[in-house]
N, C-alpha and C positions, 0 to 999 in steps of 0.2 A: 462730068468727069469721065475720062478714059475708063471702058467695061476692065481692060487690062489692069488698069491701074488701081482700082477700087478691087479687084480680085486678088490683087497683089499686097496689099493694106490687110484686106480682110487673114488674109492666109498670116500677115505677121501680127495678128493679134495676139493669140497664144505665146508669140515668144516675148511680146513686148510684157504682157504682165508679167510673166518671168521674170525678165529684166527689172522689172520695177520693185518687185519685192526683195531682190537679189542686192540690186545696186543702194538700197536703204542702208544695208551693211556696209558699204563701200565708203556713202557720206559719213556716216558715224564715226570710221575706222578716219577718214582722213579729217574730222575734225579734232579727233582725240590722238591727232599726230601733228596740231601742232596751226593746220590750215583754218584758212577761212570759208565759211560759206561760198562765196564767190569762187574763190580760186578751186574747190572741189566741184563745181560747177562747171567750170572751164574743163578741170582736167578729165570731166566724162564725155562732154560734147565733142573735145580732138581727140578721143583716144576711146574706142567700142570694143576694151578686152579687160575684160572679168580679171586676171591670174595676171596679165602686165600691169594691170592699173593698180591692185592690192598689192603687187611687188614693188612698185612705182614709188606709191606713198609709204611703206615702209622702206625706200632706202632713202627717200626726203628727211625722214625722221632720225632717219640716224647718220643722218648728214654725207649720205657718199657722194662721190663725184660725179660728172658730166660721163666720164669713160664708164664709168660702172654702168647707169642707167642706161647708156646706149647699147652695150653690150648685154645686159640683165634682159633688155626688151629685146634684142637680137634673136637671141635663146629662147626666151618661153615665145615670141609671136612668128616664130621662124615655120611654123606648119601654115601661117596661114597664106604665106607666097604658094606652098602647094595645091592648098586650096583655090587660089585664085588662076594658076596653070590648070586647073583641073577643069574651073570655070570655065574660062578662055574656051575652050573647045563646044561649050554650048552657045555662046552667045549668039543673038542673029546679026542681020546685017544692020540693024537699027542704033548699033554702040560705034560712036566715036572713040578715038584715041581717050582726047578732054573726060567724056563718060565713063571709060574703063579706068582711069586714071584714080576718078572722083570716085568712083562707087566700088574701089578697092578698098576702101578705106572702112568701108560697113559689112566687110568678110570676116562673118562670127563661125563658131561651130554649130550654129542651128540654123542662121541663115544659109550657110553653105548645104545642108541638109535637106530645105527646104528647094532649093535652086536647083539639086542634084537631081531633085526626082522629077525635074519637070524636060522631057524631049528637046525643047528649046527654050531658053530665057530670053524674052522680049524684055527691051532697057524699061517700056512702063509700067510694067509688073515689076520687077526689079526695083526699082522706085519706090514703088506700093510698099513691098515687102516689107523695107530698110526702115521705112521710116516710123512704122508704131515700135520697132524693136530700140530705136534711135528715141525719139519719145520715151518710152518708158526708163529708159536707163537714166536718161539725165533728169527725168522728172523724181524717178527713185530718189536719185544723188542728192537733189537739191533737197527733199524732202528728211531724207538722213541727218544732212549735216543742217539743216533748221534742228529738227529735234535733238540732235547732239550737242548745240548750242543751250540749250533751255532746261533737256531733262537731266538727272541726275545722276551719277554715273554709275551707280550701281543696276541704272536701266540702261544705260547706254552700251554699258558691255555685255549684258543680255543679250538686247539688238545684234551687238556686232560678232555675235556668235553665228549669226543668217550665215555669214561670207563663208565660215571654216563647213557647214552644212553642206554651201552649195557645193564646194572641193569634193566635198566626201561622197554627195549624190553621183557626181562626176565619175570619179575614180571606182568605186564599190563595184557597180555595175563591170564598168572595163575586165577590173583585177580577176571578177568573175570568170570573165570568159576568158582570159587570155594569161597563161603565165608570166608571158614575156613581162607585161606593164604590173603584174605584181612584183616581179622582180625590182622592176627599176623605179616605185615604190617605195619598197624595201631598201634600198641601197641611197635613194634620195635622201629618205627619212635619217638613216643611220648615219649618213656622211653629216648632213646638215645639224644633227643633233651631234656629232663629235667634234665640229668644227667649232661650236657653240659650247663646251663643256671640259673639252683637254686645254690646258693652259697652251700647249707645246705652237694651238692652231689659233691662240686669242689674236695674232696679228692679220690674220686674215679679215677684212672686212666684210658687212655684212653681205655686200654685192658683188665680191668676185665668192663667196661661200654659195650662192645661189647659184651662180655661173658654176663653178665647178661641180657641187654637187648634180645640176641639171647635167650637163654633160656628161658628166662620167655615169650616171645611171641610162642615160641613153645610151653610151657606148658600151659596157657589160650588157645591158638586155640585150643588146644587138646582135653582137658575139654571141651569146649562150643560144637563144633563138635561132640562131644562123647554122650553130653545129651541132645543137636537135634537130633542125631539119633535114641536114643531110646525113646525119648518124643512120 
């Protein structure tokens, strides 16, 4: 086996447990919405994003449409085109069109982090990397939505408490250092929780209320942050 590639593997072991223990919430969440084993299965293997996939399966559940979902996934995985521009400028000369194409599709936020710290990314490290983080996700998945079939549901929603943990791991640290993403936070939280609770906004669906919410707190942080800095 390529020293590359075996360095590349070993380097995404850490995130792949990650992944594993994380995505257990994800099967759970998507069998107590309705899916099957199988089909939550599927939908971890084409799709390596935590907060698109949990958004995913809750607008399955509450039945929105094809325009929602593609737009809902627009929005939250719309940084990770940055990330892969970002890429781009390390790659060597060893990436085809074909390879850049295929191995965008495994551009997470820790993969990206790990990528970023390296001088250059050779495609067989790259490879390496993707693949225990790719591994553990769908092996989690599959293992979630087995036990969400069998166990009880007063354990099942324990379990699927993991998914709203890893959000908070997530976020906490950020809000920490940064006002701006406290902000917009704050204002996700509050849009999304009014659009949920004032009758005035009950016709909004559950997937353009994500949309909007998400944008309009990106767009206030942005503005505020923009004229704290030059104030």
């Amino acid at each position: 086996m390529n020293t590359l590639f075996k360095q590349g593997f070993k380097d995404g072991i850490p995130i792949g447990l990650g992944y594993l223990s994380v995505s257990i919430g994800i099967g759970i969440a998507a069998v107590n919405s309705g899916l099957n084993v199988i089909t939550a299965l599927l939908i971890s293997m084409t799709n390596l994003t935590s907060a698109g996939e949990a958004a995913g399966i809750s607008l399955i559940a509450a039945g929105g449409t094809l325009l929602e979902m593609a737009m809902v996934q627009l929005v939250i995985n719309l940084r990770y085109s940055l990330m892969g521009i970002s890429l781009s400028q390390k790659l060597d000369g060893s990436f085809t069109t074909g390879h850049r194409l295929f191995l965008s599709t495994f551009i997470t936020d820790e993969n990206f982090a790990v990528l970023s710290g390296q001088e250059k990314v050779n495609i067989r490290y790259m490879y390496g990397l993707v693949l225990a983080p790719y591994i553990g996700w769908s092996a989690g998945t599959f293992i979630g939505a087995s036990a969400g079939m069998v166990l009880p549901p007063s354990v099942t929603t324990a379990l699927g408490m993991a998914l709203y943990g890893m959000f908070v791991a997530i976020f906490v640290p950020a809000m920490k250092k940064n006002k701006g993403v406290t902000l917009a936070v704050v204002i996700a939280v509050l849009l999304s929780t009014m659009m949920r609770v004032v009758p005035a906004f009950s016709c909004i669906s559950y997937g353009f209320s994500v949309i909007i919410a998400s944008v309009a707190a990106a767009v206030i942080s942005a503005y505020v942050s923009y004229r704290r800095a030059i104030a």
